[in-house]
FIKOLDO-243344 format. One line per field, with one value per residue (C-alpha): residue number from 0; residue in three letters; x, y, z. Coordinates in steps of 0.5 Angstrom, whole numbers. Layout:
! residues N
k = c(NUM ...) $
r = c(Ala ...) $
x = c(X ...) $
y = c(Y ...) $
z = c(Z ...) $
This chain:
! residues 676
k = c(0 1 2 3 4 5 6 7 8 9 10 11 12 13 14 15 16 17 18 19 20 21 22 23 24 25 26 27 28 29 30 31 32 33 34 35 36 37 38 39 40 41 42 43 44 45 46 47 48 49 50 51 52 53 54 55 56 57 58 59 60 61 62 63 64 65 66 67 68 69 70 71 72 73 74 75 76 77 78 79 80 81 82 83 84 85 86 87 88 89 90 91 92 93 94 95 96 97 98 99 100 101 102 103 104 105 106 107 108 109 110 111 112 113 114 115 116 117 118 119 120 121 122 123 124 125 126 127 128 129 130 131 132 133 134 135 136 137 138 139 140 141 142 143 144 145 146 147 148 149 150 151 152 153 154 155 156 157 158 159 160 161 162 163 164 165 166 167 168 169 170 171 172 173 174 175 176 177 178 179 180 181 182 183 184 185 186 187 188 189 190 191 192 193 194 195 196 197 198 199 200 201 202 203 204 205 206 207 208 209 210 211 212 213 214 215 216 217 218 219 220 221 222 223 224 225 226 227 228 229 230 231 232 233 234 235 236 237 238 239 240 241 242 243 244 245 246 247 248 249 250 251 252 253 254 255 256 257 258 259 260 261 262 263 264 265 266 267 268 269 270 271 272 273 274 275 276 277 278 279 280 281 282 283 284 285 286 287 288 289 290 291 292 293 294 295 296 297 298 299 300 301 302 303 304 305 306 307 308 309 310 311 312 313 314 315 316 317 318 319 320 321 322 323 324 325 326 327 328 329 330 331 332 333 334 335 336 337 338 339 340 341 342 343 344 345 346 347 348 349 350 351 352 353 354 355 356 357 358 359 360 361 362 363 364 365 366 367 368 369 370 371 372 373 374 375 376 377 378 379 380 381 382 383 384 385 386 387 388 389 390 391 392 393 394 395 396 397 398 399 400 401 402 403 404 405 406 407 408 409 410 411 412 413 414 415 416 417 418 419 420 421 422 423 424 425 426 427 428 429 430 431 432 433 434 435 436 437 438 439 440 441 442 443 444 445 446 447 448 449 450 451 452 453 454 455 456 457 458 459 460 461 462 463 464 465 466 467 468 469 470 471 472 473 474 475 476 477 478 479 480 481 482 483 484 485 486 487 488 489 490 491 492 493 494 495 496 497 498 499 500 501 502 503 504 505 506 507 508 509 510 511 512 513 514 515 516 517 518 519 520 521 522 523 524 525 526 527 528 529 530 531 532 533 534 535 536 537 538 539 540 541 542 543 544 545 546 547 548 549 550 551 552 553 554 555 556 557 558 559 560 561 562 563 564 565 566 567 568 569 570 571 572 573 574 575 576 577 578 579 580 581 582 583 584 585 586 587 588 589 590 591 592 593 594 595 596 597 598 599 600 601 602 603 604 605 606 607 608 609 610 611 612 613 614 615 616 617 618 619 620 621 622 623 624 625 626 627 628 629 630 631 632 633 634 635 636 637 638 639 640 641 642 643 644 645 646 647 648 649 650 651 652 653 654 655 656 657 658 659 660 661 662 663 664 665 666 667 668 669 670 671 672 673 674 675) $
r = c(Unk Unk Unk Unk Unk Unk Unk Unk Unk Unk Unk Unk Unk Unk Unk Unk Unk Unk Unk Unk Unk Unk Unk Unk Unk Unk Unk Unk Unk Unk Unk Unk Unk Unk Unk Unk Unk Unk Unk Unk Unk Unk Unk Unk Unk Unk Unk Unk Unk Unk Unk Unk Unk Unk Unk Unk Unk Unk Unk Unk Unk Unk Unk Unk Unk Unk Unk Unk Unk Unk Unk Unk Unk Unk Unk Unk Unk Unk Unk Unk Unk Unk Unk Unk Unk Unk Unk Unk Unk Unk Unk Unk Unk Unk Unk Unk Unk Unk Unk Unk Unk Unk Unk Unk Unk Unk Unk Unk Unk Unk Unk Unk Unk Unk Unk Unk Unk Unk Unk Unk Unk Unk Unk Unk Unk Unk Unk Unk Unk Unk Unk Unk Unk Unk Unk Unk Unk Unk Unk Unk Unk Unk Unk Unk Unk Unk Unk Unk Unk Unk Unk Unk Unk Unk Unk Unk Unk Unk Unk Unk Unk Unk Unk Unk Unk Unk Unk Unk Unk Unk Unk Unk Unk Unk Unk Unk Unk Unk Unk Unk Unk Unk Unk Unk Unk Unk Unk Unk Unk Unk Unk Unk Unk Unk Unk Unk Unk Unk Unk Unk Unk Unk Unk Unk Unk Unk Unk Unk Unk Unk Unk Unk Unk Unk Unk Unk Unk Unk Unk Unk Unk Unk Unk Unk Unk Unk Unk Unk Unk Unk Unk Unk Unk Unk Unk Unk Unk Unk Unk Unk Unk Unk Unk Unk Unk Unk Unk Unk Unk Unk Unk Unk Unk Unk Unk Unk Unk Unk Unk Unk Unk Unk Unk Unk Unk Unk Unk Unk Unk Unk Unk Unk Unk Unk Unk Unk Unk Unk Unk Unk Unk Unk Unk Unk Unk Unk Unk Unk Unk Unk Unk Unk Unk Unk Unk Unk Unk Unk Unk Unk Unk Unk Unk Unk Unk Unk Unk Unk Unk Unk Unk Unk Unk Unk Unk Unk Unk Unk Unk Unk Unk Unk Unk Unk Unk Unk Unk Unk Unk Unk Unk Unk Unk Unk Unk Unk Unk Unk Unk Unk Unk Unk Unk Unk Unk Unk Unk Unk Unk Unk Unk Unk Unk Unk Unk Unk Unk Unk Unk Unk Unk Unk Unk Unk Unk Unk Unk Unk Unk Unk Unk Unk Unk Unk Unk Unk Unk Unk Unk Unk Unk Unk Unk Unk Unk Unk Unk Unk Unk Unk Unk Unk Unk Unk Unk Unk Unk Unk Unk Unk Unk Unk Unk Unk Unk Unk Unk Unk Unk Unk Unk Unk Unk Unk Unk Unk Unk Unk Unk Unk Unk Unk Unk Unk Unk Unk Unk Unk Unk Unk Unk Unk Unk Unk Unk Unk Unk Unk Unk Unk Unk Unk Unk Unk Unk Unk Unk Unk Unk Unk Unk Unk Unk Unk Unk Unk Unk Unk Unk Unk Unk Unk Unk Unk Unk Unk Unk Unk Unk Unk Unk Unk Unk Unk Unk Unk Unk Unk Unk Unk Unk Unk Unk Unk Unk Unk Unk Unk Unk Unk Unk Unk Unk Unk Unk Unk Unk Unk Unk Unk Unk Unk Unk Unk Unk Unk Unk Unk Unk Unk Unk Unk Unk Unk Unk Unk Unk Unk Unk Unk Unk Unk Unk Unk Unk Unk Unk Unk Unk Unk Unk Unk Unk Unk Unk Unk Unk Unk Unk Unk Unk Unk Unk Unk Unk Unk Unk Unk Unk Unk Unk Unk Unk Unk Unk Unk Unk Unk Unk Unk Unk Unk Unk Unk Unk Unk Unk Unk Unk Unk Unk Unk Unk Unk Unk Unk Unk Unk Unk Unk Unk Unk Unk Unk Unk Unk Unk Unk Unk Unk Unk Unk Unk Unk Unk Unk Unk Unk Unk Unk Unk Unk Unk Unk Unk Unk Unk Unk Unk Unk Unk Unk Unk Unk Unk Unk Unk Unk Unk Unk Unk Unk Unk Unk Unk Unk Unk Unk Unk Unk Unk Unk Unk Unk Unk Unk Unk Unk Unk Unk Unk Unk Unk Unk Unk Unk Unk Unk Unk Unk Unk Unk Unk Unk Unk Unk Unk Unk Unk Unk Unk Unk Unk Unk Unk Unk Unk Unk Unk Unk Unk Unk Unk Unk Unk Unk) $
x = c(351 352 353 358 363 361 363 370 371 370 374 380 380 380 385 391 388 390 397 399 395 395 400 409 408 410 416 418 419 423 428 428 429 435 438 436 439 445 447 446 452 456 454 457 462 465 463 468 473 479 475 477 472 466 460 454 449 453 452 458 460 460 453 449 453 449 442 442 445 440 435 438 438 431 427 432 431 423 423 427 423 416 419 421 414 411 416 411 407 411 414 408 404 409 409 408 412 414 410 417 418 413 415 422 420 416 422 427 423 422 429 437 436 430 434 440 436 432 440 441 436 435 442 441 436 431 432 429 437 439 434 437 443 442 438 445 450 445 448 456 452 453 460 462 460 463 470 469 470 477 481 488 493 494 499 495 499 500 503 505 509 516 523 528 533 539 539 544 550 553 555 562 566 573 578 583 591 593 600 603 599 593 594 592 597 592 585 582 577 572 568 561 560 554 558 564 560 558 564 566 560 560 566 565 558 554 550 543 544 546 540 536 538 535 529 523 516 511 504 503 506 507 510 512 515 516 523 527 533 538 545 550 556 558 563 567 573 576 581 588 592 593 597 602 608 615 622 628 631 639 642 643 639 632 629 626 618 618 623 620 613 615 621 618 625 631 633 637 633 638 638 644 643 638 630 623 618 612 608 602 602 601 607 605 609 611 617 618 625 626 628 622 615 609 603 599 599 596 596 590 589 584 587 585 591 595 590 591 583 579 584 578 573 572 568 573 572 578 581 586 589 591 596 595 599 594 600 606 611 618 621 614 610 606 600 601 599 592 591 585 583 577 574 569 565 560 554 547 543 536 533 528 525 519 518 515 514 519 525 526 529 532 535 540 542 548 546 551 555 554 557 555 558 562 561 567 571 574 570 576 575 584 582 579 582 578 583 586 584 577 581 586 587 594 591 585 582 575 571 563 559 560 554 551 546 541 534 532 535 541 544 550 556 559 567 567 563 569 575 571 570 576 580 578 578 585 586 583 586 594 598 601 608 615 616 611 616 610 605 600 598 601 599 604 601 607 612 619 620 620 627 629 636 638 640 643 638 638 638 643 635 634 639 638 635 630 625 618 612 609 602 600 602 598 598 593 588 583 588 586 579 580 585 581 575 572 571 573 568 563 566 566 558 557 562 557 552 553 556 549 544 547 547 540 539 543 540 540 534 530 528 522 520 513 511 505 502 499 491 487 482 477 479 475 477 472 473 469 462 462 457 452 453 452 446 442 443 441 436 434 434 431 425 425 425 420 415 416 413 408 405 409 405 399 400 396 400 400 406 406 400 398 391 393 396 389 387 392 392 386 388 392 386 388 395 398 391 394 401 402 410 413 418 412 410 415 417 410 411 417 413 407 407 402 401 397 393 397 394 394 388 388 388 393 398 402 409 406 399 393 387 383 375 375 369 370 365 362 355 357 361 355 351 356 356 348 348 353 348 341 345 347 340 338 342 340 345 346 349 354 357 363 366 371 369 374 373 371 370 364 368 366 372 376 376 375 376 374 378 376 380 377 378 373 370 368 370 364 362 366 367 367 370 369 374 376) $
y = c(-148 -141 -137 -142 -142 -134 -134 -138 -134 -129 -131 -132 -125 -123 -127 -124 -119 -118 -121 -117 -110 -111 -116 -116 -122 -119 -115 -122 -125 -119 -120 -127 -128 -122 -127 -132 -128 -126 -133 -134 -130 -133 -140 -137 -134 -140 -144 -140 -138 -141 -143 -140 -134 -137 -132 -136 -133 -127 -126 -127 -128 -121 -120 -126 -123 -116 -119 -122 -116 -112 -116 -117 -109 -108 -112 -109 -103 -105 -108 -102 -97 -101 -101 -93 -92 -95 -92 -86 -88 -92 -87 -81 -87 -87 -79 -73 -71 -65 -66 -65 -71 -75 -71 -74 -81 -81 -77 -83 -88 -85 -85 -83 -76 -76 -82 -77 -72 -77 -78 -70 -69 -75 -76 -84 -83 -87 -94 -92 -89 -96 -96 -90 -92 -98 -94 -90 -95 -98 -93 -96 -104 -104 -101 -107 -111 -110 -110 -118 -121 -120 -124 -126 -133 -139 -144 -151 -158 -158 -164 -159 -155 -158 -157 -162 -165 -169 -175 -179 -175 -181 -176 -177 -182 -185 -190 -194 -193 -200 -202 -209 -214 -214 -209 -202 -197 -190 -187 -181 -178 -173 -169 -168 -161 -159 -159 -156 -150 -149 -150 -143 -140 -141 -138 -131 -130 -128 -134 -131 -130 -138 -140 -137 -143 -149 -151 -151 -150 -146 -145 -138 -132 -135 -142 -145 -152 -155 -156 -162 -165 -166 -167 -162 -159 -153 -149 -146 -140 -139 -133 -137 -129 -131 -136 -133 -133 -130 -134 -131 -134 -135 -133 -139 -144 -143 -141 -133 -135 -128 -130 -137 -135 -128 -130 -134 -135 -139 -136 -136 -136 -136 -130 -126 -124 -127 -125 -127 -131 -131 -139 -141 -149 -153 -150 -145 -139 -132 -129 -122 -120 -114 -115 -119 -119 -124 -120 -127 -135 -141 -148 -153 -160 -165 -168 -167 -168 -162 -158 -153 -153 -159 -165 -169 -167 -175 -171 -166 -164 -158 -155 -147 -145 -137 -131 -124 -118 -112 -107 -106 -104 -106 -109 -113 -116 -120 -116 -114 -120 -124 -131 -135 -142 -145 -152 -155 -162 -166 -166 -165 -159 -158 -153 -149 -145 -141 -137 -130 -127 -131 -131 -137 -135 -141 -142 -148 -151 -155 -162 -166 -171 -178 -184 -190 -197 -199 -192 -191 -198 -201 -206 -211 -210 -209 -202 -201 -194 -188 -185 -178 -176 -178 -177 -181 -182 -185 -192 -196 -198 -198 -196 -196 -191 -184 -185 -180 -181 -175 -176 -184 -181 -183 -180 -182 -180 -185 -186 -184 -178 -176 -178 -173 -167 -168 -168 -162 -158 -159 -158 -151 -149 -152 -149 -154 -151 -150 -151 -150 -148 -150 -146 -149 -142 -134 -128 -122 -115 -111 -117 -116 -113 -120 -118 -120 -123 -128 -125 -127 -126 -127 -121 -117 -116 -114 -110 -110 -104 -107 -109 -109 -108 -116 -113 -118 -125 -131 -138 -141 -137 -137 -134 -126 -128 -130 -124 -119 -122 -118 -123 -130 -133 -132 -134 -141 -140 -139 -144 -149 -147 -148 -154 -156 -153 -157 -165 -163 -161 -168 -173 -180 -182 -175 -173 -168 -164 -163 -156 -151 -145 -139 -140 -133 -135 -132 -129 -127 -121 -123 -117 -113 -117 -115 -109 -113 -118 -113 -109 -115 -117 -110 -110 -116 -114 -107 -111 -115 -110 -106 -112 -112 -105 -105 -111 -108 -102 -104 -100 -100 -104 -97 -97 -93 -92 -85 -86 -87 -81 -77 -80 -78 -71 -69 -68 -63 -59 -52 -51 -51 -48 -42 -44 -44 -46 -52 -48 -44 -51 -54 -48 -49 -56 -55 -51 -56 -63 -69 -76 -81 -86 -89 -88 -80 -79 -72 -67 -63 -58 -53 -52 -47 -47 -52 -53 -47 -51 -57 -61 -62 -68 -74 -70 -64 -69 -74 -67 -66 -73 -71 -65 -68 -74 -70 -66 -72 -74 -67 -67 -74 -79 -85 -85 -92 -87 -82 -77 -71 -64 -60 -53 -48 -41 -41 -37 -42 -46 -40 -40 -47 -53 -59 -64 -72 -79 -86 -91 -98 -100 -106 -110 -106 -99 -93 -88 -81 -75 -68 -63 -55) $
z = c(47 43 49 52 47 47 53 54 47 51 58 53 50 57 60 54 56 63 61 56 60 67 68 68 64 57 61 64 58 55 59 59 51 52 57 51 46 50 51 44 43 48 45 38 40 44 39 33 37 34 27 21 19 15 11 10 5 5 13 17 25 26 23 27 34 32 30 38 40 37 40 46 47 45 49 56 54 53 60 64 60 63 70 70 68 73 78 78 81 86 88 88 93 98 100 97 92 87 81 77 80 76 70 71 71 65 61 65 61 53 53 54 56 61 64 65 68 73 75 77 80 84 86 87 91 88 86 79 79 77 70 68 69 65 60 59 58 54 49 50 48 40 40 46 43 36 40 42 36 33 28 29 28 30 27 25 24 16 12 6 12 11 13 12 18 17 20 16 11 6 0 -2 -5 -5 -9 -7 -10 -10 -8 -8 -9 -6 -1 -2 -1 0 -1 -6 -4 -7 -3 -6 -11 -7 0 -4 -5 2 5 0 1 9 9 5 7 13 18 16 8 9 13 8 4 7 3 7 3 7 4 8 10 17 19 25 27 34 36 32 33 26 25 23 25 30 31 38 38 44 45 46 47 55 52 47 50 48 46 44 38 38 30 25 30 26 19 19 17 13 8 8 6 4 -3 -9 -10 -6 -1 5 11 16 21 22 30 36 35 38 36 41 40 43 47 41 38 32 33 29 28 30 26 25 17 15 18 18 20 21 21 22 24 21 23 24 30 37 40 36 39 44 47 43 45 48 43 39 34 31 24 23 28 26 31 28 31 28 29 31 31 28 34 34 37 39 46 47 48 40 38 38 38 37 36 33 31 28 30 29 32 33 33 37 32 32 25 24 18 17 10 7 11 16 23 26 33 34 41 41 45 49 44 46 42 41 42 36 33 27 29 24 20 22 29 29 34 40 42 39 34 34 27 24 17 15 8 8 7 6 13 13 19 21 20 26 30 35 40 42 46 43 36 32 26 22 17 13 13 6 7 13 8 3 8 12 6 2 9 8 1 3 10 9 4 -1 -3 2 8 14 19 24 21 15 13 13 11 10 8 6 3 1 -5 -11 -16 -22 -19 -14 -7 -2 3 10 14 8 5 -3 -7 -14 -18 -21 -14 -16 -11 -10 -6 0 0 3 2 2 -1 4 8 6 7 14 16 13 17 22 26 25 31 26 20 22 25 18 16 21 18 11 12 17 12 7 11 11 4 2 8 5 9 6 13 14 20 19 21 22 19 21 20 20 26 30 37 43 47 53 56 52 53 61 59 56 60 67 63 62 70 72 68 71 79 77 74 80 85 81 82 89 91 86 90 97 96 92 87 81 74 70 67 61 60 57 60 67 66 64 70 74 71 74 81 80 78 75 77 71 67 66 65 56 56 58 62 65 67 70 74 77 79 82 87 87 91 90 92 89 94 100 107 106 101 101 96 91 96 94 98 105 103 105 102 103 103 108 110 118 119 115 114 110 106 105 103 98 95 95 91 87 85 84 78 76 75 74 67 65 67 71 77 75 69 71 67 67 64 62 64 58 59 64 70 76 73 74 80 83 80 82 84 84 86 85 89 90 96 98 91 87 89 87 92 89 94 92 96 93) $
């Protein structure tokens, strides 16, 4: 019973053993758990790509990818450094060889550097070039694989990530100044105060320091929000110059503009002898009288059809139609004057936002208008025609609400709000003392001089000796600002876009757009795995290909081993004997080849030589197998036993040494060969 279990104990020790020694057993399962690990990093990877970066117990991403990179390097490293081994004796099986070779192949498997010279020499000529290979991009795995994980930004839907839209305005109030009766004679509004400072701010500041103003709130650094639609306002300028055309004015048929809005006092403004005025379509012109000049003036109004370009537009909010001198030429073309007319409508916008470190960035797109039915009708249903000004507040006259579709949506403005708006707009753009003489606003750079008398006027001018310089006039006030604007286009973009931030400010229904922020997330730069990921498969077929022809050519499974290495040492007998450096050893065996088994069993050559003994027949070689038995006997040994002798100083060493190769026969006899 004793002896069975010692035997299956036994069988079992020598089974490990064989898979672990003499088999490819602990290579295959080397490269199978690299494959194992490298699909770890991949499964990793995958799986957080796009998450937030995360550390647990102190170890992060990155940490856990490099542990199975480590791992997965090893174990390739491992097996390919087995098949180099191995490939010594591959190749010394299959032809005669330098004996350098077998040095070659050896420094290939311990490490980056033998694997280079391996490639010199060898030129890819061997199929162990492709373990070497694989040994030296090895070397570029754990830099590769430290560039695969990044950190970048992606934007997260978050409820605290708001902006707001407007989608209904009613700021605003009016009252009505009752008449006789019931009858209510006329309306005053008042425009909201918050709206009143926009409206100023529009038209002193610049479209970027305004849209910094809406009060968006995002938690990080970064945000973003999908397009949304909100209601608003929009400004458009065309260039009317082709338009200004010149008329010539009879004397005493039409009052000079320059005395009108140039005397503070009562004046005669009838000119003495014919001039020009240069007029646009919608009948605002400017004189060019060669006593009094107007540098610029305008023409504000919120009904379309007093307009040269907006005659259609249901929605106008203000119009200014603006003439300006650009030279001081006299008498004056038309190409000495500009002019241009600007609107402002209500509309709805398509936005876009973003913010990025603080500063909102927007870009709006204007949507066709569409008006639903009974848009702004009289609650009494007196109208059908659509008016021509949506202010009016000369008399009570209630209306519906201005409602705008777009994509499903309606926005609304409340007549109040209308009346409120248009009203101040009026107040701001339209002078309110003298006569207008077609235009609501001047300004007149160098003015006649004020005096202290009373002048007759008229083209006979000021003479007293007491006339005092006045500086510019201007009439309203807001006409300095829109003379000495760069660009009238953009004082109105800005002005839209004041008014627009602050309908979104005020929505009567509170509308938010919700947005996303910018979530620091791991990225993948896939790229970058591909070495790994082809080192692993290299070495998988060199593995492959290595176990083919160790059992195509019969070759024994040593690989590494340093005692298959003494074994095969002594066939080349005393060729490096003599040989005390490692370059005076590999010179000689650059000059010395060897083959190990295969058909050719013949002894060590050098290159040009041949063995100086040689046995011609079985009976001299069996004679000297006797020989070589008898002193075995003689000196007490059994002939199962066998043993190398290194040569010491006895001088029949010095000259010959001998020279053995085993091979088994049969399955169980040993054949020992003697040659010189």
């Amino acid at each position: 019973m004793t002896s069975s279990k010692s035997k299956m104990r036994r069988r079992i020790v020598d089974d490990i053993s064989y898979l672990l020694k003499d088999s490819w057993w602990p290579e295959v399962q080397a490269i199978f758990t690299a494959w194992l690990a490298l699909a770890v990093i991949f499964f990793l990877l995958g799986y957080y790509f796009n998450k937030t970066p995360f550390v647990w117990h102190g170890v992060s991403l990155n940490t856990w990818v490099s542990i199975f990179s480590t791992i997965m390097k090893s174990l390739l490293l491992f097996t390919v450094s087995a098949c180099l081994s191995q490939w010594k004796y591959i190749s010394f099986s299959q032809k005669r060889r330098k004996l350098i070779d077998f040095d070659l192949y050896d420094g290939a498997s311990r490490g980056p550097n033998g694997s280079v010279s391996l490639l010199w020499s060898m030129q890819l000529r061997s199929f162990a070039s492709i373990g070497a290979i694989i040994t030296i991009i090895s070397l570029a795995i754990d830099p590769f694989v430290q560039q695969v994980i990044g950190q970048g930004q992606i934007q997260k839907l978050d409820i605290a990530t708001t902006i707001p839209r407007a989608t209904r305005y009613a700021k605003g109030a009016q009252h009505r100044l009752m008449g006789r009766g019931t009858v209510a004679a006329a309306v005053v509004p008042t425009i909201d105060f918050s709206l009143q400072s926009a409206i100023t701010a529009g038209l002193t500041q610049t479209k970027d320091d305004i849209s910094q103003q809406t009060k968006f709130k995002c938690p990080g650094s970064r945000c973003f929000w999908d397009p949304y639609l909100s209601f608003g306002v929009s400004s458009e300028c065309r260039d009317i110059s082709n338009s200004l055309t010149n008329q010539t004015i009879r004397a005493g048929n039409q009052s000079l503009q320059g005395v009108e809005f140039g005397f503070s006092t009562q004046r005669n403004t009838t000119p003495t002898h014919n001039y020009n005025v240069f007029v646009v379509p919608n009948n605002l012109y400017i004189d060019d009288y060669s006593t009094y000049k107007v540098d610029m003036v305008t023409y504000a109004t919120s009904n379309r059809s007093d307009t040269v370009n907006f005659k259609s537009n249901k929605t106008l909010l203000w119009s200014l139609t603006v003439i300006k001198r650009k030279t001081d030429n006299r008498p004056a073309s038309v190409q000495d004057f500009e002019a241009m007319e600007c609107g402002l409508s209500y509309t709805i916008q398509n936005i876009s936002s973003q913010v990025i470190n603080t500063t909102l960035v927007e870009d709006a797109t204007v949507l066709p208008v569409v008006l639903t039915n009974g848009s702004y009708a009289p609650e009494d249903g007196s109208e059908s025609d659509f008016p021509d000004s949506l202010w009016n507040t000369t008399v009570y006259y209630p209306r519906n609400e201005l409602q705008l579709a777009g994509n499903g949506t309606k926005f609304n403005i409340s007549w109040a709000a209308i009346n409120s708006i248009g009203d101040f707009l009026n107040t701001t753009f339209v002078r309110s003392q003298g006569r207008q003489l077609s235009a609501t606003g001047f300004y007149i750079k160098d003015p006649p001089q004020q005096t202290t008398e009373q002048h007759s006027g008229g083209d006979n001018g000021p003479s007293s000796d007491h006339d005092t310089d006045s500086g510019p006039q201007f009439q309203p006030t807001v006409m300095q600002q829109i003379y000495n604007t760069d660009s009238i286009p953009a004082m109105f973009e800005a002005l839209a876009t004041s008014m627009s931030v602050n309908f979104r400010t005020n929505d009567a229904n509170n509308a938010l757009a919700l947005g996303s922020m910018a979530v620091t997330v791991y990225k993948v730069r896939w790229g970058w795995i591909t070495l790994p990921l082809l080192s692993v498969w290299a070495g998988t077929v060199f593995l492959a290909v290595t176990m083919y022809y160790t059992m195509r050519d019969e070759v024994p499974l040593w690989k590494s081993s340093a005692l298959a290495i003494l074994k095969v040492g002594e066939r080349t007998g005393d060729t490096l004997e003599r040989e005390d450096t490692i370059a005076g050893m590999e010179n000689k065996a650059e000059k010395t080849k060897l083959l190990l088994g295969g058909s050719e069993r013949r002894p060590l050559l050098r290159d040009g030589e041949s063995s100086s003994v040689q046995f011609e027949d079985d009976t001299a070689l069996r004679r000297s197998r006797s020989t070589r038995s008898k002193e075995k006997r003689s000196n007490g040994e059994e002939d199962n036993a066998s043993f190398i002798s290194l040569p010491l100083d006895d001088g029949r060493f010095s000259e010959t040494l001998p020279r053995f190769s085993w091979e088994r026969e049969d399955g169980d006899r040993l054949e020992e060969r003697f040659q010189d």
